[in-house]
C-alpha positions in Angstrom: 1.9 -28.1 3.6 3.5 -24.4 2.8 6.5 -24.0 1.4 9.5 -21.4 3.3 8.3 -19.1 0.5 4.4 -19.0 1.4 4.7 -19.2 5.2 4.1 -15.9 6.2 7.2 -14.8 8.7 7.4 -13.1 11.9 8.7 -9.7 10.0 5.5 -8.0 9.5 6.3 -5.4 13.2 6.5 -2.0 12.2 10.1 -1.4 10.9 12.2 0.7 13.4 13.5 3.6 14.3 10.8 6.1 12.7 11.0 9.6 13.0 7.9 12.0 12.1 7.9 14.6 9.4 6.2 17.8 8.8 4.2 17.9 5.5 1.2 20.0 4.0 -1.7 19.6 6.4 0.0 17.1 7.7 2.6 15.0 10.2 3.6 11.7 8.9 5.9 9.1 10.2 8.7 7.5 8.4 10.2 4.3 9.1 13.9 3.0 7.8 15.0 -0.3 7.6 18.3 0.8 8.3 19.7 2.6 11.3 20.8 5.6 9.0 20.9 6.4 5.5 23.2 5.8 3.1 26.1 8.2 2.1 25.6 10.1 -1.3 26.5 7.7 -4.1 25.8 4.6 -2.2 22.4 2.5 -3.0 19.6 4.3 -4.7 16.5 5.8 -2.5 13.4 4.4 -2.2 10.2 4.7 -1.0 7.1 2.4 0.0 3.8 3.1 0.4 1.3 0.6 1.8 -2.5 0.1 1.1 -6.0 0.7 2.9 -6.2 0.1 6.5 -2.7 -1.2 6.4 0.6 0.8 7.5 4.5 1.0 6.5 4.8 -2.6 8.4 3.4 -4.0 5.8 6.6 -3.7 3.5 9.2 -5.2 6.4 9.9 -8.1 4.2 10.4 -6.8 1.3 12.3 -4.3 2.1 14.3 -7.1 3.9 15.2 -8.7 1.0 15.9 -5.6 -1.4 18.2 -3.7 1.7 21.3 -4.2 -0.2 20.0 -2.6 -3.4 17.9 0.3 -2.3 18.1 2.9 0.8 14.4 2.1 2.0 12.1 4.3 3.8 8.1 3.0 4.1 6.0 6.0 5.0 2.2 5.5 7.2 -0.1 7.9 5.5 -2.0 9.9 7.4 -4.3 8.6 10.2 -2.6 4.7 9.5 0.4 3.7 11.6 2.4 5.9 13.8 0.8 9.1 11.6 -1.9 11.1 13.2 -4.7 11.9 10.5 -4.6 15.1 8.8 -5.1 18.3 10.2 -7.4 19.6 7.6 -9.0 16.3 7.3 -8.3 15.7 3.3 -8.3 12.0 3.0 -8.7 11.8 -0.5 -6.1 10.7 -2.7 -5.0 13.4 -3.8 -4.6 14.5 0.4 -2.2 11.4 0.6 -0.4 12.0 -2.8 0.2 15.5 -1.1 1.3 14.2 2.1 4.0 11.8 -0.2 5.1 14.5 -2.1 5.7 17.2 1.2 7.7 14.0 2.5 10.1 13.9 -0.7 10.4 17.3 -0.9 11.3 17.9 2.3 13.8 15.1 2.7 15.5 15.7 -0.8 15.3 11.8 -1.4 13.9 12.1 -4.8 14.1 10.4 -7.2 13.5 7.3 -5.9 12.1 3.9 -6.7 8.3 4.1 -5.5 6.6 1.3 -4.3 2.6 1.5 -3.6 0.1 -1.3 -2.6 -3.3 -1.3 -3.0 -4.2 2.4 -2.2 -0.5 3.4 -2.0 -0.6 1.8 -5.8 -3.1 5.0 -6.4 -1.1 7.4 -4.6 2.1 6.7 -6.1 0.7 6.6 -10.2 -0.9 9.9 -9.7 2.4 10.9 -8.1 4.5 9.2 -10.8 2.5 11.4 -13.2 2.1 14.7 -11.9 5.8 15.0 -10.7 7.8 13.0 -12.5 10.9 14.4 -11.5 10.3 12.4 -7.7 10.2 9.2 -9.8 13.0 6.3 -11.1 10.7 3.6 -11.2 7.6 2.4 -10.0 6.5 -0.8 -8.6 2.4 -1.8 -8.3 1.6 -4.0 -6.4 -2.6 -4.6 -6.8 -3.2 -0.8 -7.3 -6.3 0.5 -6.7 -6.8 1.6 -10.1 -10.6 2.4 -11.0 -12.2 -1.2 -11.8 -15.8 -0.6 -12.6 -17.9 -2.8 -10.9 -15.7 -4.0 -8.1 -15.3 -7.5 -8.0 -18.3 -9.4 -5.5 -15.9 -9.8 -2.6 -14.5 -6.3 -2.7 -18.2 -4.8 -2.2 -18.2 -4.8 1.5 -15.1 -2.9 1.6 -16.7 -0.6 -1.1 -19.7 0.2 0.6 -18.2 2.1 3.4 -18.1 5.0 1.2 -21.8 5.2 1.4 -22.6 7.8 3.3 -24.3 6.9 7.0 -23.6 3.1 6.6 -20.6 3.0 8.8 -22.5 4.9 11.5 -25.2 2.5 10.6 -22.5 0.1 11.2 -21.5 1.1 14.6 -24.6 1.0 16.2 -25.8 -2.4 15.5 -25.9 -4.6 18.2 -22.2 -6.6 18.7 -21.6 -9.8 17.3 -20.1 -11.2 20.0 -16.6 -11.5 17.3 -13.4 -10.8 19.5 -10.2 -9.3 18.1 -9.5 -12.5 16.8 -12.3 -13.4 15.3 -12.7 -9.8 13.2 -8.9 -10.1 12.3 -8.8 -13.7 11.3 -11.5 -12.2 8.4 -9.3 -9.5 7.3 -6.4 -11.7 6.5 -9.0 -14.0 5.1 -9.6 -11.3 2.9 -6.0 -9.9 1.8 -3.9 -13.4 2.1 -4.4 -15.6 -0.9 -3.6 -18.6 1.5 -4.5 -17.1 4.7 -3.8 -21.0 6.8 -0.2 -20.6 5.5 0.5 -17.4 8.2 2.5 -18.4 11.4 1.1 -18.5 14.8 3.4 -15.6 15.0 2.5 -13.5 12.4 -0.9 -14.0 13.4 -0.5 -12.7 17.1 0.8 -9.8 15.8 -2.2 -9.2 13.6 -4.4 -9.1 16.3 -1.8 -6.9 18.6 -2.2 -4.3 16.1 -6.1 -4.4 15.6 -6.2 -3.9 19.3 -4.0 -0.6 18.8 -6.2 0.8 15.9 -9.3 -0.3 18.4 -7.5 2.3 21.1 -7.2 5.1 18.2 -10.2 7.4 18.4 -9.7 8.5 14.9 -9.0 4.8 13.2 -12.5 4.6 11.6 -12.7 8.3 10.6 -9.2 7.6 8.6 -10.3 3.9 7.0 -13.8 5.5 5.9 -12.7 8.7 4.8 -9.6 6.6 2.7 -12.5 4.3 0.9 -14.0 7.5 0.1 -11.1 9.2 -1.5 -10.6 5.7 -3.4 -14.3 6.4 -4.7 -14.0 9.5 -5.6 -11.0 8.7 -7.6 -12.9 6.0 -9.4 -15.2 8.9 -10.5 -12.5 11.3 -11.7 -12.6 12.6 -15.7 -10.6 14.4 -17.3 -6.8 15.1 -16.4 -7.3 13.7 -12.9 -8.6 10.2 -14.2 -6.6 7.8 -12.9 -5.9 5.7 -16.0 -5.1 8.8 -18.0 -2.4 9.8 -15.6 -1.1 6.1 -15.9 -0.7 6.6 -19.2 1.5 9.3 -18.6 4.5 7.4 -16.1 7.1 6.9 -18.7 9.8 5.5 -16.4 9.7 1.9 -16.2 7.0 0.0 -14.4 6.2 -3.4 -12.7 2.9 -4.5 -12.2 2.1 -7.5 -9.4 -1.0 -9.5 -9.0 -2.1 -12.5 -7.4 -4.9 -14.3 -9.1 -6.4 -15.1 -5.0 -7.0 -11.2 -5.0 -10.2 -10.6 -3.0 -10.2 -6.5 -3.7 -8.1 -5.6 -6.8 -9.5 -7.8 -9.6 -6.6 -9.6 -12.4 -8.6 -8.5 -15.0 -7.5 -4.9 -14.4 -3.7 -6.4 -15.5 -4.9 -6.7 -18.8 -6.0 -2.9 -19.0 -2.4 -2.1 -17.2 -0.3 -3.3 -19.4 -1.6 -1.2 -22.1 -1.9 1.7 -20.7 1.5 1.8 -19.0 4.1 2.8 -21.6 7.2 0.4 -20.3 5.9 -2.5 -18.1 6.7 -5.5 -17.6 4.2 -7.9 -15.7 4.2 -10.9 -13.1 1.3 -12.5 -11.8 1.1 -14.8 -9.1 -1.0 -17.5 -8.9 -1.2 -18.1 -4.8 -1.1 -15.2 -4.0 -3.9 -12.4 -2.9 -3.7 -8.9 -2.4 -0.9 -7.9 -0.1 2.0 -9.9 -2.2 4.7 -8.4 -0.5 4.1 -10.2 2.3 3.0 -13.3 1.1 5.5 -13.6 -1.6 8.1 -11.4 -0.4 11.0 -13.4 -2.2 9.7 -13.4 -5.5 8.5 -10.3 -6.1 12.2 -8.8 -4.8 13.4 -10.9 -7.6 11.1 -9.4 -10.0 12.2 -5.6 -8.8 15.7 -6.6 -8.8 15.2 -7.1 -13.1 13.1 -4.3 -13.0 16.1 -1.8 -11.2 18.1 -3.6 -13.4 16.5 -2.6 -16.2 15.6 1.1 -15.0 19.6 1.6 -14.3 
C-alpha cells in the first residue's frame, strides 16, 4: 500500500498561464504557478528546469508546495513542452544553457533559486558556473553529470546518440505497443515505484505521449538532447562539467533516489566533493524524477537549504 506521500497526484498538467519568450536562437515558453508575479521585495525568484524528454509540468508539485517561499517560473527548453525547437538547431547543452540564460536576461528575474533535473541538473551547474551573478542557490535533483560508464539500465537511453540508430529505430517493423504500453515503460523507467502513480496521473501520461506523437519535431529534439548530454560527457578542459561544478560557490542541494534507473547514486559521492557548500539527501524509494514522486520531502529539504542560502 502507498503512503499520501508516494502516491503520485493528479498535479503533474502543465502549469498555467505560460507566456512565450524571445531568446538567442530561440522561442521558449514559460510557465507560472501563479497568476502574476510578485511585487519587488516580496518572495524570492525562482526558476525550474526539467530533464530529458520531460517538460516544465514536471515541477507542478513542487512548486506547489514551495509557492509561498519562492516566485516560481518552470521554463520548457527548446523543442519539449509548449517551446518549438531551436531555430539554429543547437541542442547541445550549451544551446539550452543559452536559451536559460536569454530567458533571465531578458526578464531581469536573476538571481534566483535554480532548480534543474536530470538534463536541466546539467544546464543549470554549467549555468551556476559561467554566470554566477543569475544564481542564489541551486538545487540538483539527479543531474546529468558525466558518469562514465552509464549504469546498465541507462544504456538504452544512451544509445540514441549513436549516430543512425534512431533512424534504425524508426523503421523496424511496429511492435504492436500502444500509447499505453510505450508510456507505462517510461514511468517504469523514471518512477522508483511506478504501481504507486494514480489512475490519474497515469492518463495524463499517456495524454501527453499522444501530443509529442503529433509533434513532427519531438524525436529530432529528444535525440539531438541525448546527444548534447554526450557530448558534454566528453568535454575537457574549462567546459568539463565537473570542473565547472567545482566552481558554484553559492549553496547547493543535491537529491537522489537510490531506485534511479538513469543517474547512478554513486555519482553523489563524487558530488559532494566537488561542490564547495552542499548539503545532501538521498532517498531511498525514490527514482529519477523525485520531485514528483517525493514532492513533500524534497520541498522540506529546499526550505533548509533557502534557509540556509538567506
Amino acid at each position: 500500500m502507498s503512503s499520501p506521500e508516494q502516491q503520485i497526484r493528479p498535479e503533474t498538467a502543465a502549469p498555467t498561464p505560460f507566456r512565450t519568450v524571445e531568446v538567442p536562437g530561440a522561442v521558449v515558453a514559460v510557465h507560472r504557478h501563479d497568476a502574476a508575479p510578485t511585487a519587488p521585495g516580496g518572495r524570492a525568484p525562482a526558476l525550474f528546469v526539467h530533464g530529458l524528454g520531460g517538460s516544465a509540468a514536471n515541477w507542478t508539485g513542487l512548486m506547489g508546495r514551495l509557492s509561498d517561499l519562492v516566485d516560481g517560473e518552470a521554463v520548457d527548453l527548446p523543442g519539449f513542452g509548449e517551446s518549438a525547437p531551436p531555430r539554429d538547431g543547437d541542442l547541445s547543452l550549451s544551446g539550452h544553457v543559452r536559451a536559460v540564460i536569454g530567458y533571465l536576461e531578458a526578464s531581469g528575474r536573476g538571481p534566483v533559486h535554480l532548480f534543474g533535473n536530470s538534463l536541466g541538473g546539467a544546464v543549470s551547474v554549467r549555468l551556476a558556473a559561467l554566470r554566477p551573478d543569475l544564481v542564489r542557490s541551486l538545487t540538483l535533483i539527479s543531474p546529468a553529470l558525466p558518469e562514465l560508464p552509464p549504469q546498465r539500465t541507462a544504456w538504452p537511453t544512451a544509445l540514441l546518440a549513436v549516430p543512425g540508430l534512431p533512424a534504425l529505430l524508426r523503421r523496424r517493423p511496429s511492435d504492436g505497443r500502444g500509447p499505453e504500453a510505450v508510456t507505462e515503460g517510461v514511468l517504469g523507467l523514471v518512477y522508483g515505484d511506478p504501481d504507486a502513480l494514480s489512475p490519474e496521473v497515469r492518463a495524463e501520461a499517456v495524454a501527453q505521449y499522444r501530443r509529442r506523437l503529433e509533434l513532427p519535431y519531438a524525436t529530432r529534439a529528444l535525440v539531438g538532447s541525448v546527444r548534447g548530454i554526450a557530448s558534454a560527457y566528453t568535454e575537457r578542459g574549462d567546459q568539463a562539467l565537473w570542473r565547472q561544478a567545482a566552481q558554484v560557490k553559492v549553496p547547493v542541494l543535491l537529491v537522489y533516489g537510490l531506485r534511479d534507473k538513469l543517474v547512478s547514486y554513486r555519482s553523489a559521492r563524487r558530488a559532494c566533493a566537488v561542490f564547495a557548500d552542499q548539503r545532501l539527501l538521498v532517498l531511498p524509494d525514490s527514482g529519477h524524477v523525485a520531485m514528483m514522486e517525493h514532492p513533500g520531502v524534497v520541498a522540506r529539504a529546499v526550505r533548509e537549504l533557502l534557509e540556509r542560502a538567506a
